[in-house]
N, C-alpha and C positions, 0 to 999 in steps of 0.2 A: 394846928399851927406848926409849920414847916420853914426853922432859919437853916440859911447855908450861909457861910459866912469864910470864902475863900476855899473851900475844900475839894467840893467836884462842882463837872460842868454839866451840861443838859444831856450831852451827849450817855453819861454814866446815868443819868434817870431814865434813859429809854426803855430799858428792860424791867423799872420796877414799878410792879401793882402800887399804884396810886390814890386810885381810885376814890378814896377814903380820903382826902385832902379839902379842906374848903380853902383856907389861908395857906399863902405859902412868899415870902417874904427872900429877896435875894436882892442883898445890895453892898456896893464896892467889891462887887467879883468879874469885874473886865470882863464882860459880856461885849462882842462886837459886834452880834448879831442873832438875832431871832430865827433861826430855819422855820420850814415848813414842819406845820406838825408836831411842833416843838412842844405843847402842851396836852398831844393827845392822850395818854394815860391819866390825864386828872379831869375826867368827867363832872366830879362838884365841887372845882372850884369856884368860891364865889371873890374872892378877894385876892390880888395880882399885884405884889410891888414887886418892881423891877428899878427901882433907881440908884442913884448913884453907881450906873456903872458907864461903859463907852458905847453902849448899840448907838451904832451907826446905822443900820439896815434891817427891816424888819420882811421879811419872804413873805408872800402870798401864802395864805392858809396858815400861818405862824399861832393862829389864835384858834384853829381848829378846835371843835370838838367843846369850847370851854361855851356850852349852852347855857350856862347860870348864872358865871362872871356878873358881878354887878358891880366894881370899882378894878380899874387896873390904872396904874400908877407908873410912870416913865419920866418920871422928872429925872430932871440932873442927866444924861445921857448927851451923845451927840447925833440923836438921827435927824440925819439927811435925806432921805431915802425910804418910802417904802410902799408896794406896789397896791392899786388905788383900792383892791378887797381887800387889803391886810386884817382889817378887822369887821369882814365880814361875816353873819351869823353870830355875833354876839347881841343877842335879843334881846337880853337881860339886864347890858350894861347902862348904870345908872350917871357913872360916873368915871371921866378918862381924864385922867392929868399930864399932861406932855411941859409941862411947863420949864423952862433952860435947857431948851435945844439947841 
């Protein structure tokens, strides 16, 4: 279990070995947006909150790579937007919460 809680962005997790992550928990850190690829270093993740922040826009392939994902969570956020595979290849997810968009 992995909180960030205002301190860095996706961007500064790109380069670290992850790997080893099931939960990983980011919320009220103004996120506007999901890139591509943005979860590729965390192969077992199973569990995704991302709420309480602004995504607006979520990229094609932004959920890449997370094969095991069984709950990811987007409440509270403002997407508008987001391209129609965004969460394509998540095989495993049990459960998506989008809810006050």
């Amino acid at each position: 279990d992995y909180t960030i809680e205002n301190q860095i962005s996706f961007d500064d997790l790109k380069n670290v070995k992850l790997d080893h992550l099931e939960e990983f928990y980011m919320y009220g850190f103004n996120l506007v947006e999901l890139k591509s690829n943005t979860f590729q270093n965390m192969p077992n993740m199973r569990r995704l909150r991302l709420c309480s922040n602004k995504i607006l826009t979520i990229q094609l392939n932004a959920f890449r790579n997370l094969t095991k994902l069984q709950y990811l969570n987007l409440d509270l956020n403002k997407i508008n937007d987001f391209e129609q595979k965004s969460f394509e290849g998540l095989s495993e997810l049990k459960e998506l919460s989008l809810m006050n968009n």
